[in-house]
VMD Tcl script that draws the C-alpha trace (Angstrom):
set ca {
  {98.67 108.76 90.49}
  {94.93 108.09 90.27}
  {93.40 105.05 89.74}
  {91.89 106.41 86.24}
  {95.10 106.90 84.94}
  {96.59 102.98 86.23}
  {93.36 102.09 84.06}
  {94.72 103.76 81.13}
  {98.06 102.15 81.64}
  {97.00 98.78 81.66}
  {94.18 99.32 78.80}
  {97.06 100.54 77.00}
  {99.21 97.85 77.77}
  {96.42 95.25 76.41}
  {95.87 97.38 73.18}
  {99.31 97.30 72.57}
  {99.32 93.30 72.77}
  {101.60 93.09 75.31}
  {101.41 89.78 77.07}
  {99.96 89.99 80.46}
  {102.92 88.84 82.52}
  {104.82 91.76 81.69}
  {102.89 94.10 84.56}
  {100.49 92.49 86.63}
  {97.85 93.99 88.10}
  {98.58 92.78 91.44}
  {102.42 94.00 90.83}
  {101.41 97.02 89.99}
  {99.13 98.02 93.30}
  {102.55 96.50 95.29}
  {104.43 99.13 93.37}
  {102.13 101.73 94.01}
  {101.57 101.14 97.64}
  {105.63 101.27 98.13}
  {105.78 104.42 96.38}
  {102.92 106.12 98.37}
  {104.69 104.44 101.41}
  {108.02 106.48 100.34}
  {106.09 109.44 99.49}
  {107.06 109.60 95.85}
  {103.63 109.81 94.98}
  {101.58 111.94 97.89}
  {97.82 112.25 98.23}
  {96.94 113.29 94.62}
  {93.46 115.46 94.32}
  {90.83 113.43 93.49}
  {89.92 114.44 89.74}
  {87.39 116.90 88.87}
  {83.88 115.53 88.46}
  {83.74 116.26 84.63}
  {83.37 113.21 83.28}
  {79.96 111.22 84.08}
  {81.62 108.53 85.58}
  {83.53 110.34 87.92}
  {80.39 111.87 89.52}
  {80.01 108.37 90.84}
  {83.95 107.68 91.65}
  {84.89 109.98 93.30}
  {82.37 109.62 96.17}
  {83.25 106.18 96.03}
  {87.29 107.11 95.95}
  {86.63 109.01 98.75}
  {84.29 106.56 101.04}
  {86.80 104.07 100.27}
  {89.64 106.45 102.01}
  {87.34 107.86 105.31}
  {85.16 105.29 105.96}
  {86.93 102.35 104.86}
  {90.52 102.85 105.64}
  {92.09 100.42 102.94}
  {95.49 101.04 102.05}
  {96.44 103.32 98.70}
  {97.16 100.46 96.52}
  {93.34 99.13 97.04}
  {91.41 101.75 96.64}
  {93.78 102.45 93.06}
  {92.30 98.69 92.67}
  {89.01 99.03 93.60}
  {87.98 102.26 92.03}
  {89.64 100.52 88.93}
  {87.44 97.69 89.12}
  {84.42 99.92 89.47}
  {85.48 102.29 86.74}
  {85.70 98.71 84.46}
  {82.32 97.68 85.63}
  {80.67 100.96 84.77}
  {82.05 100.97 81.47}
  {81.05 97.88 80.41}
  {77.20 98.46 81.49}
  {77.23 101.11 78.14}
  {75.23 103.51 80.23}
  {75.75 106.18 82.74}
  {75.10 105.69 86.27}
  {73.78 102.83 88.30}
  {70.35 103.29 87.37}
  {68.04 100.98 86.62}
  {70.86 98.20 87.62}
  {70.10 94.57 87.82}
  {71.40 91.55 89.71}
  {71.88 90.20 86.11}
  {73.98 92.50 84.55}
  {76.27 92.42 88.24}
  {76.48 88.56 87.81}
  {77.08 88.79 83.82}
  {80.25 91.51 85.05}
  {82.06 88.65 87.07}
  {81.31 85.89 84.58}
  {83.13 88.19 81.55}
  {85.88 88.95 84.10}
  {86.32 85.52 85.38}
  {86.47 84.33 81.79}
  {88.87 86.99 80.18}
  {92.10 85.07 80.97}
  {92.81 86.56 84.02}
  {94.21 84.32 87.06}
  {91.69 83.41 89.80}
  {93.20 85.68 92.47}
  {92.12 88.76 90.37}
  {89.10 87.27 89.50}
  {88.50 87.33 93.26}
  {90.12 90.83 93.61}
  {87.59 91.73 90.82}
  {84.54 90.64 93.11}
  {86.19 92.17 96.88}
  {85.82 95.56 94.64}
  {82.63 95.41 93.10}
  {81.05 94.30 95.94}
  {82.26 97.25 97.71}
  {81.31 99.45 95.23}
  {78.10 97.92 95.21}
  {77.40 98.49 98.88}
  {78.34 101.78 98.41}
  {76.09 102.73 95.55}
  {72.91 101.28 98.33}
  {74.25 103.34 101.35}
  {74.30 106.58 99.14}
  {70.64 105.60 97.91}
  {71.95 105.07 94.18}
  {70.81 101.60 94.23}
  {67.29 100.67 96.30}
  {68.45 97.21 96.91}
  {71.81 95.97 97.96}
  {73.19 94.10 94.90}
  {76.57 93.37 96.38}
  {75.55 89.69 96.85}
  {74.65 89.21 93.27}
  {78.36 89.31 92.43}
  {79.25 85.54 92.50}
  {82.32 84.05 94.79}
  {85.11 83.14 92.48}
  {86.57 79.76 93.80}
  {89.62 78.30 92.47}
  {91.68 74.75 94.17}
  {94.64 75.94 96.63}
  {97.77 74.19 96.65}
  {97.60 73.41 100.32}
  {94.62 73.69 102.09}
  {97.05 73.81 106.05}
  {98.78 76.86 106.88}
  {102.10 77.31 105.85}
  {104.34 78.29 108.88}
  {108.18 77.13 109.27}
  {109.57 75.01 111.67}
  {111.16 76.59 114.29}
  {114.71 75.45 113.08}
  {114.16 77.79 110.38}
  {113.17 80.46 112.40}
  {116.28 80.03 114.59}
  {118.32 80.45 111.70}
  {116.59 83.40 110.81}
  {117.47 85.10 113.56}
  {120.61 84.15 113.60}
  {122.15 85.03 110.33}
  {121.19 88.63 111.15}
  {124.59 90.07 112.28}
  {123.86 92.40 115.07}
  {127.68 93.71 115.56}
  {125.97 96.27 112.76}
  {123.46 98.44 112.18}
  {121.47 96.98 109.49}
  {121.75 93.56 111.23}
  {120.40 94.88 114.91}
  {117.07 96.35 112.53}
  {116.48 93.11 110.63}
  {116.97 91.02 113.77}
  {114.67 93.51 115.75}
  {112.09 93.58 112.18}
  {111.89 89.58 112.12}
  {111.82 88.72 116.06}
  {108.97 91.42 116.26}
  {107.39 89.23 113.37}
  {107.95 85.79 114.76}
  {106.98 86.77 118.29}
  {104.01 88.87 117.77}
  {102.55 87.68 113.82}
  {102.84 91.15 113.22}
  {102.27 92.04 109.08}
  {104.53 94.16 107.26}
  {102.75 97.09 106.72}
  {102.15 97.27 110.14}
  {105.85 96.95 111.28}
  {106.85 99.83 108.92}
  {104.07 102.13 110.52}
  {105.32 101.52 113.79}
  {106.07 104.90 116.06}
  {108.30 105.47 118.59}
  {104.92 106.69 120.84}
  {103.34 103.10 119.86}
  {105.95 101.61 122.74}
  {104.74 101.60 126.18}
  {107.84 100.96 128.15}
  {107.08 101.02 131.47}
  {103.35 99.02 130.50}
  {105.73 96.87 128.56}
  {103.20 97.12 125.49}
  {102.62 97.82 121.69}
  {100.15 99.82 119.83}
  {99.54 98.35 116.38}
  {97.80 100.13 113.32}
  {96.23 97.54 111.34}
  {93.92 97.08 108.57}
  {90.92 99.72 108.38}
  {92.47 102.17 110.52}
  {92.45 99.83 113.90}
  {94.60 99.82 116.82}
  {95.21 97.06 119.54}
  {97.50 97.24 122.44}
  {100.06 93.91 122.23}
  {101.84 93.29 125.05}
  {105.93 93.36 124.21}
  {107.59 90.05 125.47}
  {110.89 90.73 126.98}
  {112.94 89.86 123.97}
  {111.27 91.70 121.36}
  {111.74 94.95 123.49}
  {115.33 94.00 123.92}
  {115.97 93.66 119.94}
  {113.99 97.12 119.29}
  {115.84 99.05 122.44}
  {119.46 97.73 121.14}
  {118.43 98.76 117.58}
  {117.35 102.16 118.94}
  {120.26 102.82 121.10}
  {122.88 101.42 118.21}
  {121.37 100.95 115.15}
  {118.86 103.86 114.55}
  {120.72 107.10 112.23}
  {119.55 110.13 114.54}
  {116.51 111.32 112.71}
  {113.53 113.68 113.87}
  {111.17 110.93 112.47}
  {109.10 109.05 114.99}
  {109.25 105.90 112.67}
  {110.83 103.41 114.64}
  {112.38 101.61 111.28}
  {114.42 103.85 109.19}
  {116.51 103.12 105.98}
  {120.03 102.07 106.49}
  {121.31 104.76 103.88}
  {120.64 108.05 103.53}
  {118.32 109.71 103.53}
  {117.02 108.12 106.61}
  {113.46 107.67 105.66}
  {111.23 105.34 107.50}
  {111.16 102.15 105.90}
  {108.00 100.84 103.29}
  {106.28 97.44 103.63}
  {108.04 96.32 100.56}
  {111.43 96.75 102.52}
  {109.97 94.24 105.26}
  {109.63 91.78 102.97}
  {112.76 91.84 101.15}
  {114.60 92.06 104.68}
  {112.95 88.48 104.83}
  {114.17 87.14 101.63}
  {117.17 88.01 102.17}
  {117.81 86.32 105.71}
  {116.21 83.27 104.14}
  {119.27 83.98 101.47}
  {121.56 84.20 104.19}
  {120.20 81.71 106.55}
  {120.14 78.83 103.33}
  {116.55 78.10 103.85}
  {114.21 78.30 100.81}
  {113.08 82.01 100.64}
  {109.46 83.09 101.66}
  {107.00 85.81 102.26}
  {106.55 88.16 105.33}
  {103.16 86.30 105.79}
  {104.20 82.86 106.76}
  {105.91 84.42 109.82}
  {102.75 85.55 111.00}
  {101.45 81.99 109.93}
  {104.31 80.50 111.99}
  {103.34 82.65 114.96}
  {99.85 81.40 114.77}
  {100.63 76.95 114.15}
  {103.34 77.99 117.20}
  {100.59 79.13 119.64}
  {98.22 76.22 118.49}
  {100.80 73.95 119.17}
  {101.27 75.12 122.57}
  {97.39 74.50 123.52}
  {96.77 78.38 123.16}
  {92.79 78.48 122.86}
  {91.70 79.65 119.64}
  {89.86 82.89 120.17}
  {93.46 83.83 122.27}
  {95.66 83.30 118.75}
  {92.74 85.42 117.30}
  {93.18 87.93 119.48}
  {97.29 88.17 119.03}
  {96.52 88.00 115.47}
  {93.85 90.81 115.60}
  {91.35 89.01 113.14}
  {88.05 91.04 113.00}
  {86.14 87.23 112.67}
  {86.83 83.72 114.31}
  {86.57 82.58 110.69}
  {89.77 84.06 109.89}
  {91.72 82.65 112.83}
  {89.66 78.89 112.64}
  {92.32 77.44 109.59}
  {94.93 77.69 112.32}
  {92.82 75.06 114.05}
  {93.94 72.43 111.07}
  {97.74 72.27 112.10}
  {96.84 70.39 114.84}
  {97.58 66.67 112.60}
  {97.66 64.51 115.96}
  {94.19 65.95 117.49}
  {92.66 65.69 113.75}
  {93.28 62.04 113.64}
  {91.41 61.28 116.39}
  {88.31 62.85 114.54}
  {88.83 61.08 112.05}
  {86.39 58.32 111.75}
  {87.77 54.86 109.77}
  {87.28 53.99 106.17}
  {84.33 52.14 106.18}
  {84.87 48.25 105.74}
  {88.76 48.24 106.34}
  {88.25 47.07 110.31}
  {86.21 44.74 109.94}
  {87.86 42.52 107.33}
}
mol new
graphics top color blue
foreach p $ca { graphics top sphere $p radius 0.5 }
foreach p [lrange $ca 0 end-1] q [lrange $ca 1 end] { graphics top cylinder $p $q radius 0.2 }
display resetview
């Protein structure tokens, strides 16, 4: 499926009047990233470059896939986004672009209804498409900036880990006298222990594991790998899941369905396998991502230096890894400096 034709689905869908809960955007690039995942959908040719438009997507499509590395369901959204921008300029081509017409895009975007996480998804997008159109020499000055930050007030401004009750009880509602229970025990302690995201648990190969170096190879984000080492535990969930768990397949996926056909697992199946231990376990249910938070406040916690948790975590930027540095409540109040006037009354 290309990323014209999830365009035409949802232009469709807002012709039609249908409300926009029924298939969000966001929804729709999960779905779509499962399904490549699975296979369903393949690597579809890029589309001829009939149309005028697609004389400037498709380059961007395809920069997107070889020098970017994002994931299927972001490049659908991204080429989307720039196909949206495009159209609404009423000319063909970049030429002749302004830093006007790139800041009126976000403000008609931002003010269409839509929530402020795809109001920011709208900016990641163009931007990229914007730095793409200078690198290729379409543009002769970098515009990406002119697209304006969309800001919007979090509900919590601390990371959201859980205690480590919870994650006790995580672990130990998986029932590891089966099959299924020795993968989801081996799928969450390789979370909890290592902040590992989904996507990057399903991609996981049986030549990632290092046994004798007692160490991981992960594929993250962009098409980058980093060498983890395996704490003893970990290895012991994945080996008993191998040895007693694992159908006999030819794939080199180390996490495979529990029914047949034995097809190596998508991220969407990691995080279902974690709603439904929180099911099991009676906790309130959450997202794959707050075990990776809880790996992070865990090694804060401990006195782990910041740049090492950023490291474990593989962030590109200290920036990324420097809100972990906020979970710290005890060491924060003694920054704190005191209201003005209450002491000295």
């Amino acid at each position: 499926m290309s990323s014209a034709r999830v365009e035409q689905f949802l232009v469709w869908q807002r012709k039609a009047g249908c409300p926009s809960s029924a298939v969000s955007r966001p929804g729709l690039v999960c779905l779509l990233e499962v399904l490549c995942d699975l296979g369903v959908l393949g690597n579809e040719p890029l589309a001829s470059a009939s149309a005028p438009l697609d004389l400037v997507l498709s380059p961007f499509e395809r920069y997107l896939v070889s020098e970017r590395g994002l994931a299927p369901g972001t490049i659908v959204g991204y080429v989307g986004h720039a196909r949206w921008f495009l159209e609404g300029l009423g000319r063909e081509g970049v030429s002749g672009l302004s830093a006007a017409e790139v800041t009126g895009a976000v403000l008609r975007k931002a003010s269409s209804g839509v929530s402020v996480a795809a109001a920011q998804y709208f900016v990641s997008g163009l931007r990229a498409f914007l730095r793409f159109c200078f690198l290729e020499g379409l543009l002769a000055v970098d515009l990406s900036q002119a697209a304006l930050v969309v800001r919007g007030r979090r509900a919590s401004l601390l990371p959201r880990g859980i205690s480590s009750a919870e994650a006790r009880a995580l672990l130990g509602c998986c029932d590891r006298r089966r099959a299924v229970g020795r993968r989801d025990y081996a799928l969450l302690i390789l979370m909890l222990r290592l902040g590992l995201r989904r996507g990057e648990v399903a991609r996981l190969t049986l030549d990632d594991i290092d046994w004798r170096a007692g160490e991981l190879v992960i594929h993250g984000k962009g098409g980058r790998a980093d060498r983890l080492p395996l704490p003893t535990d970990v290895g012991e969930a994945i080996a008993a899941y191998l040895r007693r768990g694992r159908p006999a397949s030819d794939r080199r996926e180390v996490f495979l369905s529990a029914r047949a056909p034995y097809a190596p697992i998508a991220s969407g199946t990691v995080a279902s396998t974690v709603r439904r231990a929180c099911r099991r376990a009676g906790i309130t249910e959450i997202g794959s991502h707050r075990l990776r938070h809880t790996t992070a406040c865990e090694m804060v916690q401990a006195g782990v230096p910041i740049v090492r948790v950023g490291q474990v975590l593989r962030h590109r930027s200290l920036q990324s890894t420097a809100i972990y540095a906020r979970v710290d409540i005890e060491q924060l109040r003694q920054l704190a400096a005191p209201w003005p006037g209450r002491s000295e009354r």
